[in-house]
C-alpha positions as CSV (number, residue, x, y, z in Angstrom):
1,X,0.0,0.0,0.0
2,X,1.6,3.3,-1.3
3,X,0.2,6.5,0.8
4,X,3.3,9.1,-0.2
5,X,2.5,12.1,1.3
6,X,0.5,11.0,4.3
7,X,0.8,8.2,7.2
8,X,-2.1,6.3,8.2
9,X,-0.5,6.9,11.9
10,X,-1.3,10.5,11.9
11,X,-3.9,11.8,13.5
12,X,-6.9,13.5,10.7
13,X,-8.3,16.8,10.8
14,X,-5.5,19.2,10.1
15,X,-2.9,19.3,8.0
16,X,-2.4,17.3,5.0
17,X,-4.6,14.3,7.4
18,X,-7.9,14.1,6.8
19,X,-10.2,11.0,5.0
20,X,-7.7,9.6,3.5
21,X,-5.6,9.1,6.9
22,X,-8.5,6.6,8.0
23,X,-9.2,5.3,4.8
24,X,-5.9,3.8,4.1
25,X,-5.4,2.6,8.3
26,X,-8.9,1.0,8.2
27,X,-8.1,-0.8,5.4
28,X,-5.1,-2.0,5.9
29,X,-6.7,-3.0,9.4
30,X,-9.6,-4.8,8.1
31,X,-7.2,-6.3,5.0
32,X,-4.9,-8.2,8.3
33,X,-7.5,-9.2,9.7
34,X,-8.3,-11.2,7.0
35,X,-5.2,-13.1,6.5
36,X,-3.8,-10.4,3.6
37,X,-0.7,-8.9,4.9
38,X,-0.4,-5.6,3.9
39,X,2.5,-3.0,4.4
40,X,2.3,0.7,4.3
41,X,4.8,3.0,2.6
42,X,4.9,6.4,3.5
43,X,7.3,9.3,3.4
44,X,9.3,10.3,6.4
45,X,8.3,12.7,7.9
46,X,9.7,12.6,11.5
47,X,13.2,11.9,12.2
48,X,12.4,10.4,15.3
49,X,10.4,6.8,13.1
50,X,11.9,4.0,13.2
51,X,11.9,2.3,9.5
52,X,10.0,-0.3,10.3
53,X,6.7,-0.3,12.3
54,X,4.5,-2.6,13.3
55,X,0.8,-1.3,14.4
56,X,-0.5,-5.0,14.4
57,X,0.0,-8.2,13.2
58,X,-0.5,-8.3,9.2
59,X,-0.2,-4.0,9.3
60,X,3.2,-2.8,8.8
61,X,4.3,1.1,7.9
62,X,7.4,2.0,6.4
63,X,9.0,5.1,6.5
64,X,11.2,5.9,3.1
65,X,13.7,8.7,3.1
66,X,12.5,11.1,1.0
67,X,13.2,14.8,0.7
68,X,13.4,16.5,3.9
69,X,10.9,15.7,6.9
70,X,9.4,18.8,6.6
71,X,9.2,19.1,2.9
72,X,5.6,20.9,2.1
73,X,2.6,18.9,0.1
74,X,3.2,21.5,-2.8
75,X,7.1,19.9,-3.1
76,X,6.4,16.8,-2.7
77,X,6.6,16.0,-6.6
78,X,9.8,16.9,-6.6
79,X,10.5,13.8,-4.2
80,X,8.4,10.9,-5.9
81,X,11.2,9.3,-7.7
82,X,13.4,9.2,-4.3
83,X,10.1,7.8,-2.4
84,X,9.8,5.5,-5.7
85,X,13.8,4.4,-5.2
86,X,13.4,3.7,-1.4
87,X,10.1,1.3,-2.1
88,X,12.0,-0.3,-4.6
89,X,14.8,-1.3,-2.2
90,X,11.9,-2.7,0.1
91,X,10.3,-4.6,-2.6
92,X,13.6,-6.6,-3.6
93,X,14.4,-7.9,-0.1
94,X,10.5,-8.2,0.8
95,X,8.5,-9.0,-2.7
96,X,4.8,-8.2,-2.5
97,X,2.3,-9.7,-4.6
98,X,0.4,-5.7,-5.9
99,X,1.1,-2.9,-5.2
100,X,-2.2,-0.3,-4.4
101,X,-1.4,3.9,-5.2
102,X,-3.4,6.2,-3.0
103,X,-3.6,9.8,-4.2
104,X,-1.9,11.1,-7.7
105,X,1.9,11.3,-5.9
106,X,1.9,7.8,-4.8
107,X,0.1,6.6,-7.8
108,X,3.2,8.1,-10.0
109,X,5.5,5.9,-7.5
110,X,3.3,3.1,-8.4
111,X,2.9,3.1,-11.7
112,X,7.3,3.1,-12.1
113,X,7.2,0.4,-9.6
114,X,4.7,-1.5,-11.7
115,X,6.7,-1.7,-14.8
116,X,10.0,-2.3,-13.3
117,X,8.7,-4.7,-10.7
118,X,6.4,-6.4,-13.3
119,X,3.7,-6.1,-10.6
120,X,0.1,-5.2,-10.9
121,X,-1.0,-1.8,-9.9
122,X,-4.5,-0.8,-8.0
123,X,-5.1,3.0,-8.1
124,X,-7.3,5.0,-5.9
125,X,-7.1,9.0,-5.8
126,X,-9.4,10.1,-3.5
127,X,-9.7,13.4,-5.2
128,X,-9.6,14.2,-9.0
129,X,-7.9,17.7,-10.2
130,X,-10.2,18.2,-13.0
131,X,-13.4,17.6,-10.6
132,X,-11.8,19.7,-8.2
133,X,-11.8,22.4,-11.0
134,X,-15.3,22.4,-12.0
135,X,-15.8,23.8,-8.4
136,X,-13.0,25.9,-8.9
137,X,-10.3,24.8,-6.9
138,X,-7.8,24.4,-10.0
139,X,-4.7,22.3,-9.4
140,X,-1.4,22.1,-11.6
141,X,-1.4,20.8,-15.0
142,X,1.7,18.4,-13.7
143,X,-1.2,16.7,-11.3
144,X,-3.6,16.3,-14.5
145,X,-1.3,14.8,-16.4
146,X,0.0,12.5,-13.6
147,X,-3.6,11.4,-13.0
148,X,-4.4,10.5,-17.0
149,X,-1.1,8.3,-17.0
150,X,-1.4,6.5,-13.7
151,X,-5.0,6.0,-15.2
152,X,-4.2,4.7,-18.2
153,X,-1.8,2.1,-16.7
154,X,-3.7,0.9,-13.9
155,X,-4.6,-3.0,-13.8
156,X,-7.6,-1.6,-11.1
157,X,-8.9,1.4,-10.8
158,X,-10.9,1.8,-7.3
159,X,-13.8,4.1,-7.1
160,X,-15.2,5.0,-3.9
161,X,-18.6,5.6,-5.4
162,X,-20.7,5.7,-8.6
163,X,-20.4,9.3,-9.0
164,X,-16.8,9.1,-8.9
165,X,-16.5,6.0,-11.5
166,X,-18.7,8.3,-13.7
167,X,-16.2,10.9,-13.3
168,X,-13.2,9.0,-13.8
169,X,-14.3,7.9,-17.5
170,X,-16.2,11.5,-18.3
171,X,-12.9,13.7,-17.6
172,X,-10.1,10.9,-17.8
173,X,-11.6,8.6,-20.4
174,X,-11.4,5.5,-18.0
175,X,-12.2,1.7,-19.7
176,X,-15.4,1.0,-16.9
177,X,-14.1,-2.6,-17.0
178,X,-11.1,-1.4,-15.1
179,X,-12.9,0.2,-13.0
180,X,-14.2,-1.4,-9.6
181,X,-16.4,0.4,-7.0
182,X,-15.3,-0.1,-3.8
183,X,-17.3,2.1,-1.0
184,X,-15.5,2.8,2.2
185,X,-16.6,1.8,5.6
186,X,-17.2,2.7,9.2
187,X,-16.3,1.4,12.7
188,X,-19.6,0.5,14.2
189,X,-18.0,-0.2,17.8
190,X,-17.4,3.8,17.6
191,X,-19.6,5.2,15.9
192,X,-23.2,3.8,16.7
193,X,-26.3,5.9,18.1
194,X,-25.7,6.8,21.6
195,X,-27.5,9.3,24.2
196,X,-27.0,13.0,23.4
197,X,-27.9,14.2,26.5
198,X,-24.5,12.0,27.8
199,X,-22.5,13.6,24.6
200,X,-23.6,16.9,25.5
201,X,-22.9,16.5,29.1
202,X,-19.4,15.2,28.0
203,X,-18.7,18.2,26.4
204,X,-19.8,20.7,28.8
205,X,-23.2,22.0,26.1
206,X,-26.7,23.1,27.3
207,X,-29.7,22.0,25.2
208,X,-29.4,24.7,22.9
209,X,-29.2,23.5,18.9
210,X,-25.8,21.6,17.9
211,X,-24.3,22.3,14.8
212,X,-21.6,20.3,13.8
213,X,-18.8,20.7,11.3
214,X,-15.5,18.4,11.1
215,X,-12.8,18.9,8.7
216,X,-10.1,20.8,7.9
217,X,-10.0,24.8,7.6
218,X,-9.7,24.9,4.1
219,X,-11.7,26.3,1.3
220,X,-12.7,22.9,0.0
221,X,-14.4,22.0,3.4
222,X,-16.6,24.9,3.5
223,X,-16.4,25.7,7.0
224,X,-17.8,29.4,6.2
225,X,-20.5,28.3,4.7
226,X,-21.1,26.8,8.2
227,X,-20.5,30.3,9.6
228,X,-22.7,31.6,7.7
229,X,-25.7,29.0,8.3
230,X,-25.5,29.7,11.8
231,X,-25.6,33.5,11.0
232,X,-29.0,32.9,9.3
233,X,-30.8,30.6,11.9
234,X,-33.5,32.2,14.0
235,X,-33.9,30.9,17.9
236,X,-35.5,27.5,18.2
237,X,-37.8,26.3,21.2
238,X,-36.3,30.3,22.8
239,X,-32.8,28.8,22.4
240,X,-29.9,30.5,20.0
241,X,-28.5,27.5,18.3
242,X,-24.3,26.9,18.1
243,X,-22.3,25.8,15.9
244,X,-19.1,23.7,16.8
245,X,-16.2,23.2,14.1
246,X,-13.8,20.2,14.6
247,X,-10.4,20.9,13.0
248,X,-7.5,22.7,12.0
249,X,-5.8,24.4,9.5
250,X,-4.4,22.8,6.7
251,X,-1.8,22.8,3.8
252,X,0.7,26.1,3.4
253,X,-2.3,28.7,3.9
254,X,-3.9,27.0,6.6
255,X,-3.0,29.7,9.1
256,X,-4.4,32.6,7.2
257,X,-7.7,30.2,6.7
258,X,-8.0,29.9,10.1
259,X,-7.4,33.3,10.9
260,X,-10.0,34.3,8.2
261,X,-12.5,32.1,9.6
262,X,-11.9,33.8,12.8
263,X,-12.8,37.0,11.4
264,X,-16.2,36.1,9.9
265,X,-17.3,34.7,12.9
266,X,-16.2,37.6,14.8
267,X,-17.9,40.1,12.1
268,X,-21.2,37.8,12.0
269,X,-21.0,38.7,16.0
270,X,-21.0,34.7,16.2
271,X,-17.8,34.6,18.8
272,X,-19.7,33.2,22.0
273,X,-22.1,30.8,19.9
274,X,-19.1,29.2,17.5
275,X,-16.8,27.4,19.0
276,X,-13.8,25.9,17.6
277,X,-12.2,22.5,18.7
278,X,-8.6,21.3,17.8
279,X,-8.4,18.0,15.6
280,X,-9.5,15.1,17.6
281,X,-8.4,11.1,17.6
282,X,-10.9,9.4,15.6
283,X,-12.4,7.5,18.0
284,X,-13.3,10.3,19.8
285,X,-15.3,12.0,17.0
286,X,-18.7,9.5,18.3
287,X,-19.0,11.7,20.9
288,X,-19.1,15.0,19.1
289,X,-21.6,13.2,16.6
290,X,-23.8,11.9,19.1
291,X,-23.6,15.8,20.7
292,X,-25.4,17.1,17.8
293,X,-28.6,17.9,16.2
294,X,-27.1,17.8,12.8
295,X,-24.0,18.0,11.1
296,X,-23.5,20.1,8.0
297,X,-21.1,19.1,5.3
298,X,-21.3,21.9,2.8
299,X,-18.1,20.6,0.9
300,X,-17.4,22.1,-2.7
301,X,-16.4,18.4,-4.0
302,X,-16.3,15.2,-2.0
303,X,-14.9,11.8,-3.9
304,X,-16.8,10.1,-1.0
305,X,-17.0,12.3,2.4
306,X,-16.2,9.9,5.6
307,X,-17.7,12.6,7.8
308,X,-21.1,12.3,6.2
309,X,-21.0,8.4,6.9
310,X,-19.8,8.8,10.3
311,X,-22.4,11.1,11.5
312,X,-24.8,9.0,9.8
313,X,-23.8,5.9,11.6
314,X,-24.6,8.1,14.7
315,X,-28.0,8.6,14.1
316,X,-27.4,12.2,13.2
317,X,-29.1,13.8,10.4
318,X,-26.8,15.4,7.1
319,X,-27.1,18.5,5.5
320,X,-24.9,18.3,2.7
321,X,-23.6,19.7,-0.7
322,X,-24.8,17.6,-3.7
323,X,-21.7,16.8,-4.9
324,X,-19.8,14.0,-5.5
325,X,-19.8,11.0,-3.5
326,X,-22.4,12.4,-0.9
327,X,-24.7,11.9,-4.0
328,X,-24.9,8.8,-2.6
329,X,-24.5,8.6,1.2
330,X,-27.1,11.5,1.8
331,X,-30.4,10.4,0.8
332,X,-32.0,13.3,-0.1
333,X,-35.4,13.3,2.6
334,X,-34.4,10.0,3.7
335,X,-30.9,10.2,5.6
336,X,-31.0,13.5,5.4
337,X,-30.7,16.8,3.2
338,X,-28.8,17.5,0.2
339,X,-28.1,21.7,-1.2
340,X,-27.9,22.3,-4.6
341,X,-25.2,25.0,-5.0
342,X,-23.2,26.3,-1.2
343,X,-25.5,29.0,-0.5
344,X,-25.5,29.5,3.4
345,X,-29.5,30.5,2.5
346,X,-30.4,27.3,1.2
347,X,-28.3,26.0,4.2
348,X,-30.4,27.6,6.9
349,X,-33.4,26.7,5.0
350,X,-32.5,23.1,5.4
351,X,-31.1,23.2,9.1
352,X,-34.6,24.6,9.9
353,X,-36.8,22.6,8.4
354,X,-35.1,19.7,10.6
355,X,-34.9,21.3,13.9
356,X,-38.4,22.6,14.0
357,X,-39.9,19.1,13.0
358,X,-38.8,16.4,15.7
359,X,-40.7,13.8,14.0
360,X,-38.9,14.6,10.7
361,X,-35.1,14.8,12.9
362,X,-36.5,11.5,14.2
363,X,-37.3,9.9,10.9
364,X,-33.8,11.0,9.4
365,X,-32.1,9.8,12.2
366,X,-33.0,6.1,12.1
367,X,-32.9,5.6,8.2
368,X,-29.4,7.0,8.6
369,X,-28.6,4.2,11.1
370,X,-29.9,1.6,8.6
371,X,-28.4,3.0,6.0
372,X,-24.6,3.0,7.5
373,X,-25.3,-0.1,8.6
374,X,-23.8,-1.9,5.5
375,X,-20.9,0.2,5.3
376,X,-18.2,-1.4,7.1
377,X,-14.5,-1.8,6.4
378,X,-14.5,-5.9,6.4
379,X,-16.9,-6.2,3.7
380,X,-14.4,-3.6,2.0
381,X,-11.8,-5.2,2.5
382,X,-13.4,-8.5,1.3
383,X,-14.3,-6.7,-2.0
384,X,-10.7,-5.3,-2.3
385,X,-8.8,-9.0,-1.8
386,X,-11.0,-10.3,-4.5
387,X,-9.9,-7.4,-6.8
388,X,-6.4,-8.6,-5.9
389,X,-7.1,-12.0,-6.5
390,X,-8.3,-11.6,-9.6
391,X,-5.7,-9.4,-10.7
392,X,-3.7,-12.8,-11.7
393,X,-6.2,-13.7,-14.4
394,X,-6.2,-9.9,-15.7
395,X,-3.9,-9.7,-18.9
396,X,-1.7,-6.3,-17.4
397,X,-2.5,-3.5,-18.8
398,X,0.9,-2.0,-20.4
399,X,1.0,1.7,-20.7
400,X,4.7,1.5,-22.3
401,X,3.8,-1.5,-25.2
């Protein structure tokens, strides 16, 4: 398992850690479990690892020199060959039998490894560039281009839902027979419905109305269009409703996001009913869920959106953007709400529509339940060692013939 530019060790919510952090330590969890041995290759980026870790039996991380330790996410193409070279000098004492690319860096490790290696390759990217610009969030041409190669040689592409196997063939010209959807899952023995009077005790809140947001501080997430919701709510039941946001700042503008945020909510005179909570461990996040009436995801593109799933596993009703993956984890009426566009209107419009109807919260609530219900990492990871499996009867797909 290739994850270049971020370890499955570090914690998610600010950062370069987010989804992708749990998606690629559940996994690889779920895979040992199973009897599939699976080893993690990430980047240093602490001089104080040890090369070689084991989290649990079957679940080993590597750490590969690199570039420095401290080597920003915007450099880090500079160090894929050198991340490429290290994984290659693990591979020849310890073959493997594939080799699975998550994100564009690692899959551009991958796809060198696959040809000199003469191993099959399993891509999954998480996020798309060119999906990411139709919401205007343009990256690099260099990532474009490393996304249509690494697509075009993959043995298996991975999709984490129909909306993104849709994508991957309308703006990367995909085969669909390559391409194998492969949904994420949830921890149940965390995140189940709980009391919210308990969460709320917990976490030192009143009864007032909980909004939640958790995610990085980054335009992507859409943590002001949070702020802004909130600044549009009226009282409910006599009671000013709050909003809490779970994160921190990420990439090399993460400060000055923060610090932006921090003005809106001080200009939307919002300071003593927003408040802000540093990134938590995982496992922890159950209780903030379970806390709240709702939780808001009002993200300008989501490949999947863990968040969405967690919350839902909680009992907790969505209102989310209808982008993406969230297409398909927010059942519009059903699990919960899904906004057309981000405006914070529409937003408030949703948010009240649940909290004055308590049979309607209730309704949500449960279907969401049933609906996480199937989502679990084993059966993912079941799914994912029959792709590998049958990657022996594949004929490889041979970028370079």
């Amino acid at each position: 398992m290739l994850s270049l530019h971020t370890s499955p060790l570090v914690q998610p919510g600010g950062g370069d850690a987010g989804g992708m952090n749990v998606y690629v330590r559940e996994l690889v969890a779920a895979l040992a479990h199973g009897g599939t041995d699976t080893t993690v290759y990430v980047r240093r980026w602490s001089n104080d690892l040890p090369t070689r870790l084991t989290v649990e039996p079957g679940f080993e991380v590597v750490h590969v020199d690199a570039g420095p330790t401290t080597l920003s996410k915007e450099n880090l193409p500079g160090v894929v060959d050198a991340f490429a070279d290290g994984v290659r000098h693990q591979l020849e004492v310890r073959p493997v039998d594939v080799l699975h690319a998550n994100y564009w860096l690692s899959g551009l490790a991958g796809h060198r490894l696959k040809h000199e290696l003469d191993l099959p390759l399993v891509s999954t990217f998480h996020t798309l560039a060119r999906v990411k610009a139709e919401t205007g969030d343009h990256e690099p041409q260099h990532r474009i281009d490393a996304e249509a190669s690494v697509i075009a040689c993959s043995d298996v592409i991975t999709a984490n839902s129909v909306v993104e196997m849709d994508e991957l063939i309308t703006h990367y010209g995909a085969e669909s027979r390559r391409i194998e959807v492969v949904p994420p899952g949830v921890d149940h023995a965390f995140f189940s419905s709980g009391s919210r009077h308990g969460a709320r005790q917990a976490l030192g809140l009143g009864e007032e109305p909980v909004l939640l947001f958790v995610g990085r501080i980054q335009p992507l997430k859409g943590a002001d269009v949070a702020v802004e919701t909130l600044a549009r709510l009226q009282q409910h039941d006599g009671r000013e409703p709050r909003l809490l946001i779970v994160g921190g700042a990420s990439g090399a503008e993460g400060d000055d996001e923060v610090a932006k945020l921090q003005r809106l909510i001080a200009h939307r005179g919002l300071t003593e009913r927003v408040t802000m909570v540093p990134p938590q461990p995982h496992h922890l996040l159950s209780t903030y869920y379970r806390a709240a009436d709702l939780v808001l995801v009002p993200s300008r593109s989501e490949s999947f959106g863990l968040v969405a799933l967690e919350a839902a596993a909680c009992g907790v009703p969505v209102v989310a953007s209808d982008v993406g993956g969230l297409r398909t984890l927010v059942d519009h009426g059903r699990t919960g709400l899904r906004i057309p566009g981000r405006d914070p209107a529409d937003f408030a419009a949703a948010v009240g529509q649940i909290l004055s109807d308590r049979f309607f919260a209730d309704h949500l609530s449960r279907r969401a339940v049933e609906a996480a219900s199937s989502y679990t990492w084993t059966s993912m990871a079941a799914r994912l060692r029959r792709v590998y499996l049958d990657l022996s009867e594949r004929v490889p797909v041979d970028c370079l013939a």
